[in-house]
C-alpha positions in Angstrom: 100.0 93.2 102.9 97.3 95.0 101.0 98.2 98.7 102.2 102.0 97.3 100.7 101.1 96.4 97.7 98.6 99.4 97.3 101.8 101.7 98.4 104.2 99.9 95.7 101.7 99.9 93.0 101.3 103.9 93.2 105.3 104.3 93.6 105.6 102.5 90.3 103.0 104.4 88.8 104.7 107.3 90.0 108.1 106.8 89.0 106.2 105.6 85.2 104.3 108.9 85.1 107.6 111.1 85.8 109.7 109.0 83.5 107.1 109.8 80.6 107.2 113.6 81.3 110.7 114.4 82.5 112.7 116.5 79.8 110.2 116.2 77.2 108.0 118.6 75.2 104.5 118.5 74.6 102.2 120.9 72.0 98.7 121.6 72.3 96.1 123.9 72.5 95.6 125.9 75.9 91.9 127.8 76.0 90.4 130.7 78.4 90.5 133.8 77.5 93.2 134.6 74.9 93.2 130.5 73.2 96.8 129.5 71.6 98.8 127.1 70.1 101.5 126.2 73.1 104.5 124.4 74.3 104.7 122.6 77.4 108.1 122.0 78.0 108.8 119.7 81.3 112.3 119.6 83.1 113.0 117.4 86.0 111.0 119.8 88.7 109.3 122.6 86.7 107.9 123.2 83.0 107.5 125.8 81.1 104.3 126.9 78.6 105.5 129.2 75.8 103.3 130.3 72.4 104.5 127.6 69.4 104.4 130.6 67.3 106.7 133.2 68.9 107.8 131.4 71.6 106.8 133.8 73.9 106.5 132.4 77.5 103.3 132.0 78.9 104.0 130.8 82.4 106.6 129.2 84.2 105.6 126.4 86.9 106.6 123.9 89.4 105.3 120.4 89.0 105.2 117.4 91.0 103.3 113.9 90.3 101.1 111.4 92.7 100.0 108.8 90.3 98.0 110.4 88.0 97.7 113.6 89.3 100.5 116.3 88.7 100.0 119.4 90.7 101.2 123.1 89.7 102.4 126.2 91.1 103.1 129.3 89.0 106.9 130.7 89.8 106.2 133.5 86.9 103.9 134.5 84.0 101.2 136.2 82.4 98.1 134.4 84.6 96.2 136.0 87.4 97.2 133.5 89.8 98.8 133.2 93.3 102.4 132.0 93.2 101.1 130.2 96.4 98.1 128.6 95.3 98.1 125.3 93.9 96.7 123.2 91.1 95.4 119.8 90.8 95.1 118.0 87.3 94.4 114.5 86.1 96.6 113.4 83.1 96.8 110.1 81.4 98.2 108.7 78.4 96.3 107.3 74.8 97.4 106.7 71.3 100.4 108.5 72.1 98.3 111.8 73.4 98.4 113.2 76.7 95.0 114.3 78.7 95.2 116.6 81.1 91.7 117.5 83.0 90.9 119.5 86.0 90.8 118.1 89.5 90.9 121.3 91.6 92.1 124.4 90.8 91.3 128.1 92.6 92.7 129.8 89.9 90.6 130.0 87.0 92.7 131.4 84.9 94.6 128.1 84.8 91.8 126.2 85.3 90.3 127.3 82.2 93.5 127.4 80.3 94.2 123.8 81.1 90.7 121.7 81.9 90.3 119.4 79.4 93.0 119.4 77.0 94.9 117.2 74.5 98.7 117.5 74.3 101.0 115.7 71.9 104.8 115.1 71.8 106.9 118.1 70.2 109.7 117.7 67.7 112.0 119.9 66.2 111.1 121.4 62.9 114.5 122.0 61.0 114.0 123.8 58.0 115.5 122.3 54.4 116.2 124.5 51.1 113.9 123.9 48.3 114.3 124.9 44.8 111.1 127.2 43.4 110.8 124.6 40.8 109.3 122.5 43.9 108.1 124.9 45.5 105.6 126.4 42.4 104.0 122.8 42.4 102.3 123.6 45.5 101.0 127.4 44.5 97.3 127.2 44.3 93.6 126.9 46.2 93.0 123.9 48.5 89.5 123.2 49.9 87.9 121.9 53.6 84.8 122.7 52.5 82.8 125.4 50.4 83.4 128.1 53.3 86.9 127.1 53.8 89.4 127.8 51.4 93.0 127.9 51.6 95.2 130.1 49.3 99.0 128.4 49.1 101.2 131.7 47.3 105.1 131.9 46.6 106.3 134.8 47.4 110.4 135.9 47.5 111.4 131.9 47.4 109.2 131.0 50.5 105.5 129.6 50.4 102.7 130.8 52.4 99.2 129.9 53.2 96.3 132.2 54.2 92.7 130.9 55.1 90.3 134.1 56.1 87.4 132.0 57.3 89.6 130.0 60.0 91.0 132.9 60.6 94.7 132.3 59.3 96.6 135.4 58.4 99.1 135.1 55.8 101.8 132.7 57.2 105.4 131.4 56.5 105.2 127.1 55.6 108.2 126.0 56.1 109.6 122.9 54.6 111.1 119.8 55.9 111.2 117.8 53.0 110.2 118.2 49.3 106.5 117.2 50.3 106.4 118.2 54.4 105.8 121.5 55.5 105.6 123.4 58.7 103.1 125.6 60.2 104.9 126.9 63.0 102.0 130.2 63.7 99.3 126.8 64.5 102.1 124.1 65.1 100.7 122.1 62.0 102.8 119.6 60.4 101.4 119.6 56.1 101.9 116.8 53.8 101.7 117.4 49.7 100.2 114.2 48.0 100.3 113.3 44.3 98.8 111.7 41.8 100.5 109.2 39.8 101.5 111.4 37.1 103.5 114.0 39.4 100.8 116.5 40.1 99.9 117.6 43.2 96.1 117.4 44.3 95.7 117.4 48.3 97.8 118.9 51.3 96.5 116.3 54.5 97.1 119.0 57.6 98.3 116.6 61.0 96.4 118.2 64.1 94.4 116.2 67.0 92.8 114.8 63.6 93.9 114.4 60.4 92.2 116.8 57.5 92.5 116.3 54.0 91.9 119.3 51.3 91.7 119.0 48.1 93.5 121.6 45.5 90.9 123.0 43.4 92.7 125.3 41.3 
């Protein structure tokens, strides 16, 4: 009766695992040698990892689930490893974030790309048309700290940020409302806040943790 329910328990768990990844997306951070801002787009048998800011495909993979374990073998891509050599990662579930951490995994170019990760649900981004009477609000310099500055410019009706000390070229925000913007080049979602008078005096950037800066000038 115990091997039964055992047996049941981990078909359940299963079918709940493949449910929760089946045709859904899934953005995070992959690491290694060349780190990026990726995609992991699941179908019903194999998923896809392409760059958030180009969509440029990384790899293309099979993947099937025991539990909590999904296993992967690369069909195409940019890694080093054998199309016949599998990998073995632990994923779970918490506060709506996916953890995916190595099991066992010859290739170490996945293996390092994947150990350890944090992945979060992707949505579509569509772009809305803003006046540059909104959009001059948000011109300025917004602060992490003293060694990290972030310079907000309007440039040909379209805003753009650039932080040289995280490394952030110039890039394209695009807006989804009159106060949300999009990062697509880091896959950064940006909220404007105001004061009660109208005038804008923080951006809070929504990664694996929230980050409020402050506009200085």
């Amino acid at each position: 009766m115990k091997t039964i329910i055992f047996i049941l328990a981990a078909t359940i768990a299963s079918a709940s695992s493949f449910a929760q990844l089946q045709n859904t997306s899934w953005t995070g951070r992959i690491n290694g040698d060349y780190p990026r801002n990726a995609i992991l787009s699941f179908k019903k048998d194999s998923l896809i990892l392409y760059t958030v800011s180009d969509s440029e495909v990384v790899e293309r993979m099979t993947y099937t689930l025991s539990g909590t374990t999904i296993t992967l073998n690369k069909i195409d891509g940019q890694s080093d490893c054998d199309n016949s050599t599998p990998g073995k990662y632990g994923f779970g579930f918490k506060d709506g974030k996916m953890l995916i951490k190595l099991i066992s995994d010859a290739c170490n170019d996945r293996s390092s790309a994947f150990d350890t990760t944090r992945w979060r649900k992707w949505k579509n981004h569509p772009e809305v048309k803003l006046s540059e009477h909104i959009l001059k609000q948000y011109v300025g310099v917004y602060e992490f700290d003293a060694q990290h500055l972030f310079t907000i410019t309007l440039e040909n009706g379209r805003l753009y940020i650039e932080g040289p000390n995280n490394n952030l070229p110039k890039s394209l925000m695009t807006p989804e409302s009159n106060t949300k913007f999009f990062l697509k080049i880091a896959g950064v979602e940006f909220d404007f806040v105001k004061d009660a008078s109208g005038k804008v005096i923080k951006f809070i950037s929504h990664e694996d943790e929230d980050h409020e800066l402050k506009k200085i000038k």
